[in-house]
BASE-893581 format. One line per 3 residues: number of its first residue (from 1); their letters; for each residue x, y, z of N, C-alpha, C. Coordinates in steps of 0.001 Angstrom, whole numbers, m for minus. Example, Ala and Ser with C-alpha at 12.3 -4.5 7.8 and 13.67 -1.06 7.14 Angstrom:
2
1 = AS = 13190 m5690 7800 12300 m4500 7800 13200 m3300 7800  12850 m2250 7080 13670 m1060 7140 12900 30 7870
This chain:
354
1 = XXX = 839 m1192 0 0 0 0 875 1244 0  536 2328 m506 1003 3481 m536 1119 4271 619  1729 5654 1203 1675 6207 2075 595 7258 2428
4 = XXX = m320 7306 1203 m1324 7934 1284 m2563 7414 1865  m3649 7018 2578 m4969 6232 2901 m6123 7374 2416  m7195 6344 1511 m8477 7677 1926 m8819 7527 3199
7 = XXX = m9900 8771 3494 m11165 8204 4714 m11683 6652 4617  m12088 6647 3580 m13045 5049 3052 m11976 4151 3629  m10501 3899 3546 m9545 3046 3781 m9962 2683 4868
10 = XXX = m9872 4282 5828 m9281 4094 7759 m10806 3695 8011  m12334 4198 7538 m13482 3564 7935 m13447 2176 7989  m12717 1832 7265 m12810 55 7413 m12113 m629 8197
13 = XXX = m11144 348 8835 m9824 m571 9652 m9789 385 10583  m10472 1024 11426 m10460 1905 12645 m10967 1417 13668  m10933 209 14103 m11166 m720 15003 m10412 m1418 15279
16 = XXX = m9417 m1951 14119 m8475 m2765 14304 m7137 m2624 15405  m6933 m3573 16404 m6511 m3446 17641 m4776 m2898 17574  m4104 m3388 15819 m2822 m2150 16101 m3186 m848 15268
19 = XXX = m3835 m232 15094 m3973 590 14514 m4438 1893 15861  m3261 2900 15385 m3216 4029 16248 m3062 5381 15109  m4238 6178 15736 m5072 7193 14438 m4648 8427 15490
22 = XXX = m3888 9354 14784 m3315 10184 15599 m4264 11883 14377  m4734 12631 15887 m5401 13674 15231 m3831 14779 15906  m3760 15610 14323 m2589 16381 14193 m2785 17648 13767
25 = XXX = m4638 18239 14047 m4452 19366 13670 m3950 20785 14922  m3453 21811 13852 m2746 22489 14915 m2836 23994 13385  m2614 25158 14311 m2885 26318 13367 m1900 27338 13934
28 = XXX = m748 27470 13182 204 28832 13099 m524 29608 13694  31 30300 15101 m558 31449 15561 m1786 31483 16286  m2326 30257 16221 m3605 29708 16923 m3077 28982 17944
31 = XXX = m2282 28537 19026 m1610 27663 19389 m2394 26326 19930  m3736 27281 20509 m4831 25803 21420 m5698 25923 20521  m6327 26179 19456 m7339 25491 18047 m7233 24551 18175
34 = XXX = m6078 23667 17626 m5708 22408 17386 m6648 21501 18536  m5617 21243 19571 m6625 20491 20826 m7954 20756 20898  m8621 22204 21075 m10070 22883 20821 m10428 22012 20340
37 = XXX = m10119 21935 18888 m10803 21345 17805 m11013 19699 18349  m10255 18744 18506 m9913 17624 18798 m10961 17627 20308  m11425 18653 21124 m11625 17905 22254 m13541 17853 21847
40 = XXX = m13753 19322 20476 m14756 19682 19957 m15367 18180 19258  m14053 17415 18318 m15161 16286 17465 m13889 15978 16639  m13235 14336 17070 m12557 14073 16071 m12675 12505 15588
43 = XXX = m12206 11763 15142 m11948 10362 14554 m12367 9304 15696  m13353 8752 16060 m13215 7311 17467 m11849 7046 17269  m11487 7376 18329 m10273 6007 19176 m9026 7152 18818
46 = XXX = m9186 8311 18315 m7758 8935 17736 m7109 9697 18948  m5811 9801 19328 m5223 10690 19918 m4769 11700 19240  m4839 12674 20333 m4254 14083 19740 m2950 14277 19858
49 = XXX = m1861 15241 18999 m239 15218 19064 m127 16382 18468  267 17117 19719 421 19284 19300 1385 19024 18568  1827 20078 17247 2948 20139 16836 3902 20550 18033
52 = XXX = 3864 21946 18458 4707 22419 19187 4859 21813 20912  3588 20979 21564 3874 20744 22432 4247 19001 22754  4289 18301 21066 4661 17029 20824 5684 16549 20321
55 = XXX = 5529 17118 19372 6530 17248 18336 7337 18130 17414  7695 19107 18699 8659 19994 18693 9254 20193 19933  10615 20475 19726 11273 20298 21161 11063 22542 21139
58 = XXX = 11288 22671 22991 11331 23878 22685 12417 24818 22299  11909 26102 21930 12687 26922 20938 13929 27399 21638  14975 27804 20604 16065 27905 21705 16711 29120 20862
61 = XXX = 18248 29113 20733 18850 30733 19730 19287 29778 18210  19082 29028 18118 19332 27915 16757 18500 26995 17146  17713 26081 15980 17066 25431 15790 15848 25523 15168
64 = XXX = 15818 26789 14774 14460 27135 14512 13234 27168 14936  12109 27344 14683 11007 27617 15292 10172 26131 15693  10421 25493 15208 9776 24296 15818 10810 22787 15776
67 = XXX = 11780 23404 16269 13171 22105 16649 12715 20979 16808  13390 20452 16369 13496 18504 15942 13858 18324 17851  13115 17594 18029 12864 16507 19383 13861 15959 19470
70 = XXX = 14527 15726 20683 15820 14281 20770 14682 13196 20991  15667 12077 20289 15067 10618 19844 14458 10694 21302  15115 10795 22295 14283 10146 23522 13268 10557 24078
73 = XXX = 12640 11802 23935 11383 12629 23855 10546 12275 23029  10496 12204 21846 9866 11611 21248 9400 10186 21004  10386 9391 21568 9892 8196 22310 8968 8230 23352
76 = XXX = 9254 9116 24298 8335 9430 25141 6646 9661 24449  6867 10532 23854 5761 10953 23510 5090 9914 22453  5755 9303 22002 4854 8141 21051 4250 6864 21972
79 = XXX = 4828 7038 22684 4535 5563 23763 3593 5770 24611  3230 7281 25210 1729 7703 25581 1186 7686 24656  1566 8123 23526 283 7739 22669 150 6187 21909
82 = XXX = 432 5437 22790 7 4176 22929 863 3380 21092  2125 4342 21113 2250 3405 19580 3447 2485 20307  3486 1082 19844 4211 m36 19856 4776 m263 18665
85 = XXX = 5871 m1526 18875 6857 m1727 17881 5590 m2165 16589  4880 m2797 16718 3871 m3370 15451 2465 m2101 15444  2752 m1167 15742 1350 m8 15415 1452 287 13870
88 = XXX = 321 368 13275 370 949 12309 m287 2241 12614  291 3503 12223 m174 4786 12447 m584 5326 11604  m2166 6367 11832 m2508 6906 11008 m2685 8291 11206
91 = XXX = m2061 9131 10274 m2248 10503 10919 m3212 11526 9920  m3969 12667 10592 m4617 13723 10280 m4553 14569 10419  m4776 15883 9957 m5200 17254 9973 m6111 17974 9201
94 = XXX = m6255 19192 9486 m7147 19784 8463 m5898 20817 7555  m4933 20985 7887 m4004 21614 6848 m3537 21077 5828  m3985 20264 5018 m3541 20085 3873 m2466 18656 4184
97 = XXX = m2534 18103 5576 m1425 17209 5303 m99 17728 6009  m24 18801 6302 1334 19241 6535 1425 18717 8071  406 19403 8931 883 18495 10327 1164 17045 10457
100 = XXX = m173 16133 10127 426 14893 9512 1824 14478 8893  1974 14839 8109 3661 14770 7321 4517 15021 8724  4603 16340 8902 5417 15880 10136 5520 14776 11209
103 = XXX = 4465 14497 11561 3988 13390 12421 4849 11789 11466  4613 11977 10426 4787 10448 9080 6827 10708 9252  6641 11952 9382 8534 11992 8555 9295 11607 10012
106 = XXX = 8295 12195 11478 9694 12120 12423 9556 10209 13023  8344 9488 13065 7884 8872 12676 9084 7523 12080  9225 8094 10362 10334 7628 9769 11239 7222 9953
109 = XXX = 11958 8641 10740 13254 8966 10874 13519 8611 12591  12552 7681 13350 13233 7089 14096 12681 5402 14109  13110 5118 12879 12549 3621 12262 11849 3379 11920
112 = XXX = 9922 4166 12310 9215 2961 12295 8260 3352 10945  8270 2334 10056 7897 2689 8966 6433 2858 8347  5589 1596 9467 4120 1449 8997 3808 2887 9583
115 = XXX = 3306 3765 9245 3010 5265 9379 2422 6287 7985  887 6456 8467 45 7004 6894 m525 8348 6852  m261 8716 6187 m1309 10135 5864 m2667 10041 5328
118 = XXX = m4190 10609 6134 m5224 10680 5213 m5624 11429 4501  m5884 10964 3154 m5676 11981 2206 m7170 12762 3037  m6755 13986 2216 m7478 15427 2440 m8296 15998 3540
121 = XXX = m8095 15121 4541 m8147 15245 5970 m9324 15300 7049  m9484 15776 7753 m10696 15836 8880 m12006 16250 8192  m11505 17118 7499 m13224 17983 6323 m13687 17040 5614
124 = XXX = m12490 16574 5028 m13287 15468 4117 m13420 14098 4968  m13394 13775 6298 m13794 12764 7042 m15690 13204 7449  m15309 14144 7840 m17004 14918 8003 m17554 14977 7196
127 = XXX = m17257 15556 5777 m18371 15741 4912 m18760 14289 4962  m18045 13285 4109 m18666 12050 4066 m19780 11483 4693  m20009 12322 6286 m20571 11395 6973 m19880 10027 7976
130 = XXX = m18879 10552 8211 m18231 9507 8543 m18365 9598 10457  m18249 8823 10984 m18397 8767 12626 m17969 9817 13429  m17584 10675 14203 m16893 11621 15021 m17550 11129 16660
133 = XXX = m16653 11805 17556 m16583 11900 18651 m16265 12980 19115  m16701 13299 20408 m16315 14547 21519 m15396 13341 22657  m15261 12387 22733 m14661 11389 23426 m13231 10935 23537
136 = XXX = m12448 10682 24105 m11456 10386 24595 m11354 9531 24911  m10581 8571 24521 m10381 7176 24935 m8990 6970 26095  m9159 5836 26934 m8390 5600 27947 m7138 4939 27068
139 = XXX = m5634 5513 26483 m4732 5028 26267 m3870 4323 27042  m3560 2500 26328 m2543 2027 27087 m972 2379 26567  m296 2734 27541 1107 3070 26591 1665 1769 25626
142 = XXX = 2217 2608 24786 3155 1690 23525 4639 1242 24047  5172 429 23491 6487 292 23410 7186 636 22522  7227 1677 22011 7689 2319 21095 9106 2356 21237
145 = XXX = 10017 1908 20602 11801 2076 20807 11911 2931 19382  12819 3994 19758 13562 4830 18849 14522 4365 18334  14802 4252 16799 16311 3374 16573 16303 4856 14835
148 = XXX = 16485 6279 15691 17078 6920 14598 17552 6523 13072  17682 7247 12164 17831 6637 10469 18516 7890 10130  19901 8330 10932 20939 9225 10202 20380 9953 8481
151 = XXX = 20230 9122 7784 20059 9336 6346 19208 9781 5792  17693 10141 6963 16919 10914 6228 17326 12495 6784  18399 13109 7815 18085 14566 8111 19187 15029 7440
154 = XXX = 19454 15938 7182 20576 17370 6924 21017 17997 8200  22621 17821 8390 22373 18788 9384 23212 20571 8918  23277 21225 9361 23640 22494 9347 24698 22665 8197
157 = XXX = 25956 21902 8412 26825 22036 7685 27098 21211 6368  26131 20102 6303 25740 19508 5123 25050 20752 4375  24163 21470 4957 23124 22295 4117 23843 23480 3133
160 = XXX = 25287 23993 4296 26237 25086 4183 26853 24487 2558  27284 23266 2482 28298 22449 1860 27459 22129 567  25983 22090 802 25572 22061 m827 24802 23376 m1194
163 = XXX = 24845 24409 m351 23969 25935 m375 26316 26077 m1724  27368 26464 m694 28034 26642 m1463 28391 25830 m2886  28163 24755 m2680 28636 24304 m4073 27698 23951 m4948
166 = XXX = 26703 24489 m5078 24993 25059 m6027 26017 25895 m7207  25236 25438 m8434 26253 26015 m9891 24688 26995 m10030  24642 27923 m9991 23279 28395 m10687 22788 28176 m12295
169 = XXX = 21706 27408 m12486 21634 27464 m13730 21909 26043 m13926  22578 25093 m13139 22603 23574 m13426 22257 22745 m12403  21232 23268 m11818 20593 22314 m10967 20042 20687 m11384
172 = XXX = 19507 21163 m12305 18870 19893 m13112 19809 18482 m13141  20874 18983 m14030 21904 18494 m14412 22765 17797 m13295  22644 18494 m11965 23457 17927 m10827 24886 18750 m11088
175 = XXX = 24777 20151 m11156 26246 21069 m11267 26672 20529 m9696  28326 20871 m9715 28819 20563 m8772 29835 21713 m8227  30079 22471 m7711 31470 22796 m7431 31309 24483 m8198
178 = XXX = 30842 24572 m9129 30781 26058 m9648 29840 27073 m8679  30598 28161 m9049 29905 29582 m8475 29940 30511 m9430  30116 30439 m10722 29699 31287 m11599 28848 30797 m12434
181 = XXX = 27807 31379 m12604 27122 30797 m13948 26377 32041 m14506  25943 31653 m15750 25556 32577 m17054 24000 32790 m17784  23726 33699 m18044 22315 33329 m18681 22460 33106 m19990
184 = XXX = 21322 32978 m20645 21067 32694 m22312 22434 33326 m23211  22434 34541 m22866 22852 35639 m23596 24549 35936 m23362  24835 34846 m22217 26737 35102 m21732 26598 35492 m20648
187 = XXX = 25512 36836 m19814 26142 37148 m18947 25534 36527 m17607  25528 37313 m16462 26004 36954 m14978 23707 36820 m14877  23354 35912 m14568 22492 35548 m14274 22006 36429 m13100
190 = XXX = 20244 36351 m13190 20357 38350 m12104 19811 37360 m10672  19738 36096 m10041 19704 36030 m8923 20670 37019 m8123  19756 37232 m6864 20155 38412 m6096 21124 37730 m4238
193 = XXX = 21519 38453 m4060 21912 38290 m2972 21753 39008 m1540  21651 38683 m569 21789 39773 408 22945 39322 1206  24447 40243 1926 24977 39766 2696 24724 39614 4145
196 = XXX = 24735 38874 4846 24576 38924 6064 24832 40162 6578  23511 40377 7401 23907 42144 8065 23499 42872 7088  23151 42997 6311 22667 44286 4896 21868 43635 3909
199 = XXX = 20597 44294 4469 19820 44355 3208 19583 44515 1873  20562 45383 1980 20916 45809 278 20954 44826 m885  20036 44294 m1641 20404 43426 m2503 21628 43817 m3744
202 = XXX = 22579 42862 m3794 23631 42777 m4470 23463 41547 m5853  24051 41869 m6978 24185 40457 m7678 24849 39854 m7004  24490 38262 m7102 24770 37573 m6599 26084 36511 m7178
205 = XXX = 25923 36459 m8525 26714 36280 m9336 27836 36861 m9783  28044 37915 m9955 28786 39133 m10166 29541 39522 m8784  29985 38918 m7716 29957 38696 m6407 30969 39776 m6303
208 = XXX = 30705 40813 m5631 31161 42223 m4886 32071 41521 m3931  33222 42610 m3634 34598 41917 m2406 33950 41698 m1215  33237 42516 m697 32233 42522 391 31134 41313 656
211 = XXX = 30744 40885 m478 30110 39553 m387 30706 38215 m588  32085 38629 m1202 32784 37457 m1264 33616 37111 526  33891 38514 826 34172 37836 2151 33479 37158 2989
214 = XXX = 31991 37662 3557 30986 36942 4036 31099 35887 3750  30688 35435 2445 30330 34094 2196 31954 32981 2338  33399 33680 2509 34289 32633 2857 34398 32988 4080
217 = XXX = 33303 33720 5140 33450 33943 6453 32753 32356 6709  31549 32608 6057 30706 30815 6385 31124 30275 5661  31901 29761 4464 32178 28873 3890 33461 27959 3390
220 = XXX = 34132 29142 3529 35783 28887 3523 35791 29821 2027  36949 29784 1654 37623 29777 206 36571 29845 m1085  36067 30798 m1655 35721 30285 m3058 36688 30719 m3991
223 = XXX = 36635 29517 m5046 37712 29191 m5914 36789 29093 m7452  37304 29486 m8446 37060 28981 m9626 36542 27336 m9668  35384 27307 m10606 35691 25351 m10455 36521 24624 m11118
226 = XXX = 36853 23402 m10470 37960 22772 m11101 37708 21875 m11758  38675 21405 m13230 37907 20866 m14206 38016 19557 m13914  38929 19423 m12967 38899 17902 m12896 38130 17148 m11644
229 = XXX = 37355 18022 m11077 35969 17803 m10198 34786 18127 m10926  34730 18643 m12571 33624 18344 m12995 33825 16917 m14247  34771 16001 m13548 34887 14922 m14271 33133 14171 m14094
232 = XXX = 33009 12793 m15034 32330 12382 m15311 31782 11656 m13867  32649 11638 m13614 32916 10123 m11765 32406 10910 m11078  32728 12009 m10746 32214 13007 m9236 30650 12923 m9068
235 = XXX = 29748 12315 m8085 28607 12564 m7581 28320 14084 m7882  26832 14143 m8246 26617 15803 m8225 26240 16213 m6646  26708 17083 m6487 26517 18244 m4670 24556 17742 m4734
238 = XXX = 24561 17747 m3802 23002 17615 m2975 22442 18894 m3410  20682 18602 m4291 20074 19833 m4537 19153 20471 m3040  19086 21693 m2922 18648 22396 m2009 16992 22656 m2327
241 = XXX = 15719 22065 m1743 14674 22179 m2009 14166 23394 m1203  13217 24108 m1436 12677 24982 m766 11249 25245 m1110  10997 24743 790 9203 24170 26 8189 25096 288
244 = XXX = 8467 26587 530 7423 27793 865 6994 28081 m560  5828 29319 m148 5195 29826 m973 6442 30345 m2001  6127 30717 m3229 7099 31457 m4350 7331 32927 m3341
247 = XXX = 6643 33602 m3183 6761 34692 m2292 7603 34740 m1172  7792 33969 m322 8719 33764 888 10147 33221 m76  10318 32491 m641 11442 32056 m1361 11845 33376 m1982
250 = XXX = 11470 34066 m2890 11808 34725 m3569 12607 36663 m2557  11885 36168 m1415 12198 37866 m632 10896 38431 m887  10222 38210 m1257 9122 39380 m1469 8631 39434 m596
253 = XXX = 8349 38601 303 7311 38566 1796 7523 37831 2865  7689 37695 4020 7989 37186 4920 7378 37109 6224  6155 36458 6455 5065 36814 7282 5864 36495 8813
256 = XXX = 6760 35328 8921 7006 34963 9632 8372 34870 10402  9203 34934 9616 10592 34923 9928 11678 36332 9868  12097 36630 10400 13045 37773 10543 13668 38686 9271
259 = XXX = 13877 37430 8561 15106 37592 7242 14083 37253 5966  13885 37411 5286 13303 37474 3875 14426 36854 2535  13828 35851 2482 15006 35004 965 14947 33896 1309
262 = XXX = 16066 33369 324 16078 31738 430 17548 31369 868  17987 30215 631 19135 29667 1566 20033 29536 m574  20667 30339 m609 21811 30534 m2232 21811 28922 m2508
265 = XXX = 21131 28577 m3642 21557 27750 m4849 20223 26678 m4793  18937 27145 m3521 18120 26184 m3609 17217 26485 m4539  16139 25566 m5023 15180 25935 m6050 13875 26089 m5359
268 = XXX = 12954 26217 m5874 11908 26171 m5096 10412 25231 m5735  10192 24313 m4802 8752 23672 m4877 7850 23551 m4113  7201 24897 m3952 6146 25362 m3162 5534 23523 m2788
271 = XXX = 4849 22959 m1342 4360 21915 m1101 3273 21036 m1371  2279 22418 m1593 770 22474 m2108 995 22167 m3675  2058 22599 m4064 2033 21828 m5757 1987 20217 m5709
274 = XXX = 1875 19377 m4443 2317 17965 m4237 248 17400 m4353  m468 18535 m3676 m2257 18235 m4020 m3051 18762 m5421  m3714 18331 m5681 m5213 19057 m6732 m5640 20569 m6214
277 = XXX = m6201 20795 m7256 m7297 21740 m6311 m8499 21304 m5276  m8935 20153 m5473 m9574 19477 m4350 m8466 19301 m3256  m7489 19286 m2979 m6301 18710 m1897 m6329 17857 m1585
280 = XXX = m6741 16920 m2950 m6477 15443 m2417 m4503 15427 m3522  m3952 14544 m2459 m2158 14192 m3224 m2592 13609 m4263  m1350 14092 m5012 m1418 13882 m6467 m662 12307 m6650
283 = XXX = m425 11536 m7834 m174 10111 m7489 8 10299 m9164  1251 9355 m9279 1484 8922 m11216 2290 10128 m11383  1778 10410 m12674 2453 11255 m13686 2052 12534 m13036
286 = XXX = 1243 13258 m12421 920 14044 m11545 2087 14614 m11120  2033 13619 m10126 2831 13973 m9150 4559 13912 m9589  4963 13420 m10808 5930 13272 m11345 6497 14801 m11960
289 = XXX = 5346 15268 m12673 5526 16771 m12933 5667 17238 m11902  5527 17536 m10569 5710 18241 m9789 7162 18169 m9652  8065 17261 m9510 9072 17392 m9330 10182 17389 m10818
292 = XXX = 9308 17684 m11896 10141 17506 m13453 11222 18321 m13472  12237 17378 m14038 13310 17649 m13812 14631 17158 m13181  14451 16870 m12240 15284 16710 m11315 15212 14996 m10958
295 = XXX = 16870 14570 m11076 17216 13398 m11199 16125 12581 m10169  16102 11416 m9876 15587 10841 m9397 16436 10240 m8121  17582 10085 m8645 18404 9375 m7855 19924 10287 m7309
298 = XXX = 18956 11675 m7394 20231 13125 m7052 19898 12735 m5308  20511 13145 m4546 20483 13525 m3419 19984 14848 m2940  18867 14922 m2072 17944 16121 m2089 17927 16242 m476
301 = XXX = 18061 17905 m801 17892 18220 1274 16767 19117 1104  15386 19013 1568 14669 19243 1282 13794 20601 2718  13711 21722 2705 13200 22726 3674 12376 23328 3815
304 = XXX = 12070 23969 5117 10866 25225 4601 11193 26565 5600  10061 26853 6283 10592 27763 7382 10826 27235 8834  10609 26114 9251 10743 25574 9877 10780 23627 10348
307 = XXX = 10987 23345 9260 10700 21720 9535 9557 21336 9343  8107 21908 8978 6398 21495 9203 6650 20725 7360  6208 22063 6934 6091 21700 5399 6847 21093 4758
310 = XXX = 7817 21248 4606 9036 20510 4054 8576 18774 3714  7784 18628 5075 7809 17065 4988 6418 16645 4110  5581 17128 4141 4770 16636 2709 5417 16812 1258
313 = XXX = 6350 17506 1222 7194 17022 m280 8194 15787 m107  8573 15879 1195 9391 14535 1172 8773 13199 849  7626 13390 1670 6593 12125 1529 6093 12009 m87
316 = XXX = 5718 13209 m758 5820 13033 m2099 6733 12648 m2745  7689 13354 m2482 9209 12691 m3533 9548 11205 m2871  9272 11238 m1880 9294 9392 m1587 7981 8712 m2409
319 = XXX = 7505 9059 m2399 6035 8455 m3049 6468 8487 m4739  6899 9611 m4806 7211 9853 m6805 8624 8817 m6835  9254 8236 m5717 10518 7411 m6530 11808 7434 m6331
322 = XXX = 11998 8989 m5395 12811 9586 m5483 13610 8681 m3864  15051 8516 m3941 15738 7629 m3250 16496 7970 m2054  16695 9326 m2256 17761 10046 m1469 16986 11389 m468
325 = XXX = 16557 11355 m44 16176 12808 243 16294 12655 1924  16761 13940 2161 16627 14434 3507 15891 15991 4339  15698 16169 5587 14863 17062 5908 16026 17779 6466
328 = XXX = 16419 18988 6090 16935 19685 6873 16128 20400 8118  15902 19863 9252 14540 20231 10270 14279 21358 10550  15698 22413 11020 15913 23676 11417 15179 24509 10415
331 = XXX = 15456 24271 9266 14963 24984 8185 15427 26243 7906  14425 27527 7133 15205 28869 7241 14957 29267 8360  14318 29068 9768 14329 29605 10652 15789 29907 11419
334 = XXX = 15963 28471 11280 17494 27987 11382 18399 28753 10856  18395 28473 9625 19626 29203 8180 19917 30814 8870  18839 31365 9347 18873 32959 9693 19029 33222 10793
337 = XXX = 19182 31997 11579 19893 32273 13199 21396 32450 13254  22002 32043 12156 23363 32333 12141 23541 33614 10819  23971 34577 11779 24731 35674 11137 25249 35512 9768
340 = XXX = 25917 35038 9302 26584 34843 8738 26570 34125 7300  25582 33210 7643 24768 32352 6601 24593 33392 5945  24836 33271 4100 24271 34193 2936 22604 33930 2658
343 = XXX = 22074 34681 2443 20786 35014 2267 20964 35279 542  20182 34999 111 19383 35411 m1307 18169 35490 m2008  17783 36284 m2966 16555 36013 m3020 16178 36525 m4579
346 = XXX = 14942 36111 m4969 14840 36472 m6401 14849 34709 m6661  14629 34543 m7788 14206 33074 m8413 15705 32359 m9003  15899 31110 m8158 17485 30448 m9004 17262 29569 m10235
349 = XXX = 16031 29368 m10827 15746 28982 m11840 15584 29322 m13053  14395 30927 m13072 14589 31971 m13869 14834 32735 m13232  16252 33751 m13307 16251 34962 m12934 15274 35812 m13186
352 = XXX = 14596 35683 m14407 14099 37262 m14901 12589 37295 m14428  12499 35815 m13319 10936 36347 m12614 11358 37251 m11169  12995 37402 m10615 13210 38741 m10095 12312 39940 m10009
């Protein structure tokens, strides 16, 4: 079975004695909605799991806004909610999937794999007609053991290590190692830059002494690329996903975070491109366009503004095929807690939507 379930699926198997149905809605800026909602009318037999007071450790001066849990907290917290080594988990929200996803990815990333998303969520459990409760059920704890999976996260300096060695303009391709690149016409491609500490957007390409220091303040040394690291053998550098609105990626708006831009050399695939306009997930060739382009078998660190969203594209690009991918958790909340980190903004795909 896939990682997606309808309603119709979980109606038929929401009785079944390993099956643990976890309600995950929760609302930016709303902090108690979520529970509200859940204590108002949710799924028989489902427990509730706050983002921020479950599955997020609290906020600190790095980590971003909703920090990745140590394995052993989150053990904690899965084992009140009654999940064991054989649970199959099912998770919900009314956001589109995104709380869920988080719930599916951390989930993942400390082994345990039977773990589902329902497609299009609590609304479409209600409209149907489907059962609800104001009820609470008496949970027995789980035995849930944490056995971490290194290989799905990014951490900080992985992110640094493929933000610098991003070729603009050959993402597709898997560029490696370059920092100059060109548009149609020869010249310096108009992605923009900001240096740490100054707003001022700069080309980014065309790299000013002032921005070249910054960026070998965080990065070390940039060098011309070398031709014999764009041999045939060399792995291509890890692509940088960036899963916000076009607007937050680009600098234009920033409802939430301090700094405005994206993290230099990532592309961007807004998350909601992963549903329909109904918001049910896309599946096949669908969902294949969403990610067109881009190797299958590239290595992908995949972000947002904080670790939430990010993970319904992962779950898609795991679903579309894709082999390699990781969550950088911190996200840009993260990226902009350190000084120093280069900021950019404007589009690394087409410049000229700048």
């Amino acid at each position: 079975m896939g990682t997606v379930v309808s309603p119709k699926w979980l109606l038929a198997r929401m009785y079944e004695p390993d099956l643990v149905i976890a309600d995950c809605r929760f609302a930016l800026g709303k902090p108690l909605s979520g529970r509200s909602a859940y204590e108002e009318a949710h799924i028989p037999g489902a427990v509730y799991l706050d983002l921020e007071q479950d599955l997020s450790a609290p906020v600190g001066t790095h980590g971003g806004r909703h920090p990745l849990p140590e394995p052993e907290a989150l053990q904690a917290v899965f084992r009140r909610a009654g999940i064991g080594p054989d649970s199959r988990v099912v998770a919900y929200d009314d956001q589109g999937g995104a709380m869920a996803s988080r719930l599916w990815w951390l989930l993942r990333w400390l082994g345990h794999d039977a773990v589902y998303v329902m497609d299009e969520g609590f609304g479409a459990w209600q409209a149907a007609g489907f059962p609800v409760t104001a009820e609470t059920r008496i949970v027995v704890p789980g035995g849930f053991a944490a056995r971490p999976q290194p290989h799905r996260l990014a951490g900080l300096e992985e992110v640094r290590a493929a933000s610098s060695a991003a070729a603009p303009g050959s993402w597709a391709a898997g560029g490696s190692g370059g920092h100059a690149g060109t548009d149609a016409a020869g010249g310096h491609a108009s992605v923009e830059a900001v240096q740490p500490g100054n707003l001022a957007p700069v080309d980014r390409l065309g790299v000013e002494a002032s921005v070249v220091d910054g960026l070998e303040a965080a990065f070390g040394s940039i060098e011309e690329p070398n031709e014999a690291a764009e041999g045939a053998g060399e792995a291509a550098a890890p692509l940088l996903i960036d899963s916000r609105d076009p607007i937050r990626y680009a600098g234009i708006e920033e409802p939430l975070d301090a700094k405005a831009g994206h993290i230099p050399g990532a592309v961007n695939r807004f998350w909601k491109g992963v549903q329909d306009e109904q918001g049910r997930w896309k599946s096949g060739a669908a969902l294949d366009e969403a990610f067109a382009g881009i190797p299958k078998d590239r290595e992908l660190i995949v972000y947002c503004g904080s670790g939430v969203t990010a993970t319904p594209n992962i779950l898609a690009l795991e679903a579309a095929g894709f082999t390699n991918v990781k969550l950088y958790a911190g996200s840009w909340s993260d990226w902009i807690s350190y000084s120093k980190n280069p900021i950019a903004v404007g589009d690394e795909e087409d410049p000229e939507k700048a």
